[in-house]
C-alpha positions in Angstrom: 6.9 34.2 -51.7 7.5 33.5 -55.1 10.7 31.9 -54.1 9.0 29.7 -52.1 6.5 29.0 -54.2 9.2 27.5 -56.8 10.1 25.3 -53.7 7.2 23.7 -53.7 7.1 23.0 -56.7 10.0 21.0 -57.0 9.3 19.3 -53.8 6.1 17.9 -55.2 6.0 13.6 -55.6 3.2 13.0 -58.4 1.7 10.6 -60.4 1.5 10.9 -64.0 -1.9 11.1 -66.1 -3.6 8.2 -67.2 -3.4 7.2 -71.2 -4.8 4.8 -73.0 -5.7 2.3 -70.2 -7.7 -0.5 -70.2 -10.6 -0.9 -67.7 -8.9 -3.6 -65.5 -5.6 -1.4 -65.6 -7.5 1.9 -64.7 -9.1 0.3 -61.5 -5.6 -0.9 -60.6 -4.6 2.5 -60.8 -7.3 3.9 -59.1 -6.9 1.4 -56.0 -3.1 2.4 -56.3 -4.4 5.9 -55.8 -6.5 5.5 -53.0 -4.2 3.5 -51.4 -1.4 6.3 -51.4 -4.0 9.0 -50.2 -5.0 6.2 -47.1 -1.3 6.9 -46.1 -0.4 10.1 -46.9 -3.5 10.8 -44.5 -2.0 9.4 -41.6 0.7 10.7 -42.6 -1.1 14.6 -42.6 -3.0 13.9 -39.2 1.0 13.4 -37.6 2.1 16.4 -39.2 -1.2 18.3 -38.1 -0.5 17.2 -34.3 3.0 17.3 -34.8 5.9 20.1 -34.2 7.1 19.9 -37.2 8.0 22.8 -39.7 4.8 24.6 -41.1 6.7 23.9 -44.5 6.2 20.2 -44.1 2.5 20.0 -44.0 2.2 22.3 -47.0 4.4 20.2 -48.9 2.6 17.3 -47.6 -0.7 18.6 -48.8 0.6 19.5 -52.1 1.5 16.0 -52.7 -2.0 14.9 -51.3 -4.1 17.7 -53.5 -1.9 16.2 -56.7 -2.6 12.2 -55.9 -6.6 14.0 -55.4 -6.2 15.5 -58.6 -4.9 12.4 -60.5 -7.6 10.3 -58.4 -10.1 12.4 -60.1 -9.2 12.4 -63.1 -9.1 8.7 -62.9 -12.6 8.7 -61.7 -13.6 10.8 -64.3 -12.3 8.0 -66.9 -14.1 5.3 -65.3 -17.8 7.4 -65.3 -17.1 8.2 -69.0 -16.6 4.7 -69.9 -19.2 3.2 -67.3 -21.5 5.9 -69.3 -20.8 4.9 -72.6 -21.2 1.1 -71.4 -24.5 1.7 -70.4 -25.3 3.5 -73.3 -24.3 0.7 -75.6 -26.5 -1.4 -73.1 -29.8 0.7 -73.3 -29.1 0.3 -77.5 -28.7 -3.1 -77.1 -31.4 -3.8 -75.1 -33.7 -2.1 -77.3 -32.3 -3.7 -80.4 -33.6 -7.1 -78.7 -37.0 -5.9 -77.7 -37.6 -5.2 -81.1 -36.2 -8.3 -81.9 -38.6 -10.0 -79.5 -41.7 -7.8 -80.6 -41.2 -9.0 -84.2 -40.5 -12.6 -83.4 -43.6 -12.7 -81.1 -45.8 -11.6 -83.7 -44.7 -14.1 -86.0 -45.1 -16.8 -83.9 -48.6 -15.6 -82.8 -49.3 -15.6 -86.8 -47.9 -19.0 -87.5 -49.8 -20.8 -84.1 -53.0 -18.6 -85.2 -52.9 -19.7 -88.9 -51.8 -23.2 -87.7 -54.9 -23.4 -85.4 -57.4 -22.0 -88.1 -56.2 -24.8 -90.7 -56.7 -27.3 -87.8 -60.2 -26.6 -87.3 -61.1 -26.5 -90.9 -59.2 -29.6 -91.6 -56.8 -31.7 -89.3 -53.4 -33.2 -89.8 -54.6 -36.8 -91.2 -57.0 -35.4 -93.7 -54.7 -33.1 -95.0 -52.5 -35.8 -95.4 -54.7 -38.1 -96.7 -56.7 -36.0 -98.9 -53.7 -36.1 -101.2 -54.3 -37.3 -104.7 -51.2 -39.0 -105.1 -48.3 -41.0 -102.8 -45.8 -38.3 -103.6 -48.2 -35.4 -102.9 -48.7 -36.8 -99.2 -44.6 -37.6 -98.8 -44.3 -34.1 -99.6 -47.6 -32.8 -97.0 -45.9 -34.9 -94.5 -42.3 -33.4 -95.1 -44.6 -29.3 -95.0 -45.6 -30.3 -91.8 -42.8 -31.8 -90.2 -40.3 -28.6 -91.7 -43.3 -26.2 -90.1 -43.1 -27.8 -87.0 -39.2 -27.1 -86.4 -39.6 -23.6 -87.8 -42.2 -22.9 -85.3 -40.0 -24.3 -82.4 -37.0 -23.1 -83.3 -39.3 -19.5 -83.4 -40.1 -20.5 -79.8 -36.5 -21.2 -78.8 -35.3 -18.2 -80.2 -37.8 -16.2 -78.2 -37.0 -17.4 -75.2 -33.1 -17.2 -75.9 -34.2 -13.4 -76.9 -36.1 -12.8 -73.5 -32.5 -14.4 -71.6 -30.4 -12.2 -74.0 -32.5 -9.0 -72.5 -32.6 -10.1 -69.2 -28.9 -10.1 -68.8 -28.7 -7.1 -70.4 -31.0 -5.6 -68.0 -28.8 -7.3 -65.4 -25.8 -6.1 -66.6 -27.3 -2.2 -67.0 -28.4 -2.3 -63.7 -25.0 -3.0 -62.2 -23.1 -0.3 -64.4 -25.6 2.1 -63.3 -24.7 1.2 -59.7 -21.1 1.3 -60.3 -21.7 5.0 -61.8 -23.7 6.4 -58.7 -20.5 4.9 -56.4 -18.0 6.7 -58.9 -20.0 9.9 -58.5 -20.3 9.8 -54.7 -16.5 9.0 -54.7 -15.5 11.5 -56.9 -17.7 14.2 -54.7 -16.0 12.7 -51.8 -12.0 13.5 -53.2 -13.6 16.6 -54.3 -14.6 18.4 -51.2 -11.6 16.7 -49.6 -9.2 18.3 -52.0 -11.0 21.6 -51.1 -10.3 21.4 -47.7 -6.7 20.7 -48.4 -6.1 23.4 -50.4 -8.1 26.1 -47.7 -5.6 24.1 -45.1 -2.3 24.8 -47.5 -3.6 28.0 -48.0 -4.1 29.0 -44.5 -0.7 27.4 -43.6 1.2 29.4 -46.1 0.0 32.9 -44.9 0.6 31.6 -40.9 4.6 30.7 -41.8 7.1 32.8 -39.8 9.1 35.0 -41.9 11.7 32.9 -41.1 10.8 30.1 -42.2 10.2 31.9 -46.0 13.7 33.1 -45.7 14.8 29.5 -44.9 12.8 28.5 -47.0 14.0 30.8 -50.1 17.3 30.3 -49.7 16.9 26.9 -50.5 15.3 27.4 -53.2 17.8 29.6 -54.6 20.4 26.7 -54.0 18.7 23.8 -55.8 18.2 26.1 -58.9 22.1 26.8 -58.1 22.9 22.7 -58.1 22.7 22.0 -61.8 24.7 18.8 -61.9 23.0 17.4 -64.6 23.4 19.7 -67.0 27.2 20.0 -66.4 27.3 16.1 -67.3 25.1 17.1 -70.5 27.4 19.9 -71.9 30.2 16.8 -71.7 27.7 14.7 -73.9 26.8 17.6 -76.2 30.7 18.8 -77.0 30.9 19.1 -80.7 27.5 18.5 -81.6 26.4 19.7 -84.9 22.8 18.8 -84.7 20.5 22.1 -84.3 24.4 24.0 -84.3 22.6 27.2 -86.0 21.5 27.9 -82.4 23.1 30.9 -81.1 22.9 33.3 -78.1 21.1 35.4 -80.6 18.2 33.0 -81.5 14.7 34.6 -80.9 11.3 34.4 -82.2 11.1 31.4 -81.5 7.7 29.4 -80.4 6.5 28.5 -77.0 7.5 24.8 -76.4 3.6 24.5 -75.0 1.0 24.5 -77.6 -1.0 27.4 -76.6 0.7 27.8 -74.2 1.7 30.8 -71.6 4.2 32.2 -69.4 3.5 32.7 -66.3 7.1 33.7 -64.9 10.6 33.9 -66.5 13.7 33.5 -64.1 16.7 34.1 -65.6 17.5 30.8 -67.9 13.9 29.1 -67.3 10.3 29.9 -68.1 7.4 28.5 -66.1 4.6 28.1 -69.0 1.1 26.7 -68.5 -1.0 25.4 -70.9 -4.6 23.7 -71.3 -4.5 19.8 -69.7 -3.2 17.0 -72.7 -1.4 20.2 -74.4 1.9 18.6 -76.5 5.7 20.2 -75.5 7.6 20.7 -78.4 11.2 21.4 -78.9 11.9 25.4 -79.9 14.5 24.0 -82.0 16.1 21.5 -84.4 18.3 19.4 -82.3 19.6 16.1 -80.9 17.9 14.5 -77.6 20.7 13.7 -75.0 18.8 13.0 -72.1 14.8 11.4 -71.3 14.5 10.6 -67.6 11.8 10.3 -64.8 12.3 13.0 -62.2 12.8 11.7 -58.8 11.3 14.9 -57.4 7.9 14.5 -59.5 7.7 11.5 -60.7 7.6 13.4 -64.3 9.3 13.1 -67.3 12.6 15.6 -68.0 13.5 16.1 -71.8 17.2 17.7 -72.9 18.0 18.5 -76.3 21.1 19.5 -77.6 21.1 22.7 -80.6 24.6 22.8 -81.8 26.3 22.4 -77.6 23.3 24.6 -76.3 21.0 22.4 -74.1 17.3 23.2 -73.9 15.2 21.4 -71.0 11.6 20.7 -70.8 10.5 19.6 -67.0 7.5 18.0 -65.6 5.9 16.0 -68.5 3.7 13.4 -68.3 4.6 11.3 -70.9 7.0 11.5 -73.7 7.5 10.7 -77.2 11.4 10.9 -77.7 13.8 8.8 -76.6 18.0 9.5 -76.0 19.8 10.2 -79.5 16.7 10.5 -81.7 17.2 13.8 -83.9 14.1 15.9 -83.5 12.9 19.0 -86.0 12.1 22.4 -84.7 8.3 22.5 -82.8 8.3 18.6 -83.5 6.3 17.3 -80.4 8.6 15.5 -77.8 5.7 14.9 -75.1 2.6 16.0 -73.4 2.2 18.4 -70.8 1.6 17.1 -66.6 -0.3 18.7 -63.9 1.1 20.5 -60.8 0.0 22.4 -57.8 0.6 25.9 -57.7 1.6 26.7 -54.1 0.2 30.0 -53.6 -3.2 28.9 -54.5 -3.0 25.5 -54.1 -5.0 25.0 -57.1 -3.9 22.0 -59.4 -2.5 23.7 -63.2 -0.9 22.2 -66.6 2.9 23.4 -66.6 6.2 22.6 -67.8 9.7 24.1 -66.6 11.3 25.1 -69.3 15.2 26.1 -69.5 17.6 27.0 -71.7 21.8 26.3 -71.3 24.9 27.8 -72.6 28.1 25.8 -73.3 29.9 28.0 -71.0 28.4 27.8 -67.6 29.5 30.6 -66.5 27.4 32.7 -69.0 23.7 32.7 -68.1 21.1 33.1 -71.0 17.9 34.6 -70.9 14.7 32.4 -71.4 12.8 35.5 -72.4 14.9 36.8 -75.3 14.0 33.0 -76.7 10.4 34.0 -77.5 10.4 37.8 -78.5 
């Protein structure tokens, strides 16, 4: 089963996490997303009705449960930032009822005062009362300057009351857009969940056959390592990280707090908490940065001395080929994957370590006693 299980995993087709995006882009991505469940859908329903291998609806769902789980996560961006919009909104709009309040009562001062003065003594005996020509040049010029201040008062509350209103407006429709996010995001949810019961169900209905089938060709695409035999041509005669030996242990886990949950021979599968970095174990020379045709992810190889380290199933990266990198220097960040036996959606890397000599086979375990 466990054979199997690593199957699966390499047969998974994945999108990466989202970084950094901007609201425009993160919709895109999320119609992308949506888009690519619509079909893989139809694409489940065939399989479902089909007579086609048991093995090809699980992988099928494992691809779906992983676009789900990016989908959600997307969705999960959005709230946040629809959230903190509307929080900046509330602020605002209470900023400009205070704004309003205040202007209000000074306007209701002025036109009180103003109407007080009236009644005691109008405009033309004020003016007039004046005991000199300057002294009414000057009353005229008081009241011409009070009479702008109090409609520019007026103008400003009314461009207030239009400021709030659209605010208003504005709240009200990210509110909206929140409450549709949520019922979406519930939706993928308990679709995901049935997915996984459905994979799960699958799994333990598969003829014993097929899981021999199945492991055997498992044990041949860990077996085709063409890559690596072009890499060992690349890293001949490095010197870069060349105090790695055979012997080199003690070393630290290339996931920040990180943990193994199963060595095989020369590679280590080692999950970690979602966003953790990768690091390299050692001091060495990066040969290789590519997107996995399997995945989708990101692969990392870094040559120490002509020993060839390899970090699978990143979702983003940090290096590029031939930049010289320091011992636990970060290289990238960790990417999500669906474990097949419980279908559940985990942060892990593939990790695996190469010898110059391909017919010797090193042990990822002796790395990190």
């Amino acid at each position: 089963m466990r054979k199997l299980a690593i199957l699966i995993l390499l047969s998974l087709f994945t999108f990466s996490p989202l970084y950094a995006q901007t609201e425009e882009a993160l919709r895109k991505t999320i119609n992308s997303l949506e888009s690519s469940i619509e079909k893989e859908e139809k694409e489940l329903a065939k399989l479902k009705k089909g007579k086609d291998t048991k093995q090809k609806l699980v992988n099928s769902l494992a691809r779906q449960i992983e676009k789900r789980n990016a989908l959600i996560a997307a969705r999960d961006k959005q709230i946040k930032r629809l959230n903190s919009d509307i929080s900046k909104a509330q602020k605002r709009v209470g900023e400009l009822s205070l704004d309003l309040d205040s202007l209000e009562q000074s306007c209701g001062r002025m036109v009180r005062e103003a109407y007080r003065n009236y009644r005691n003594t109008n405009t033309l005996s004020y003016i007039f009362s004046a005991s000199s020509f300057l002294e009414m040049a000057n009353r005229i010029v008081a009241l011409r300057s009070a009479t702008i201040y109090r409609k520019g008062q007026i103008n400003q509350i009314v461009a207030t009351r239009e400021d709030i209103k659209q605010e208003q407006q504005s709240l009200s429709r990210k509110r909206e857009e929140v409450a549709i996010a949520k019922k979406k995001l519930d939706s993928q949810r308990a679709k995901m969940r049935e997915e996984r019961d459905l994979a799960k169900a699958t799994i333990r209905q598969m003829s014993q056959k097929e899981r021999k089938v199945q492991a055997s060709m498992a044990e041949h695409e860990k077996r085709l390592n063409s890559a690596i035999a072009e890499l060992r041509k690349l890293t001949k005669g490095n010197t870069l990280g060349d105090g790695f030996s055979s012997t080199t242990h003690g070393l630290r886990l290339p996931v920040a707090g990180g943990k193994v949950v199963r060595y095989n021979a020369n590679t280590a599968e080692i999950v970690g908490s979602k966003g953790a970095n990768i690091t390299s174990i050692y001091e060495g020379k990066v040969v290789r940065v590519s997107r996995n045709k399997i995945n989708n992810k990101y692969d990392v190889y870094i040559a120490h001395g002509e020993y060839i380290s390899s970090y699978a199933n990143l979702s983003e990266v940090c290096v590029a080929k031939d930049d010289t990198v320091i011992k636990n220097q970060k290289i990238g960040t960790i990417a999500s994957m669906v474990n097949p036996s419980t279908m559940n959606v985990e942060y892990k890397i593939l990790f695996a370590i190469h010898s110059p000599n391909p017919k010797v086979t090193l042990k990822a375990s002796n790395l990190f006693k």
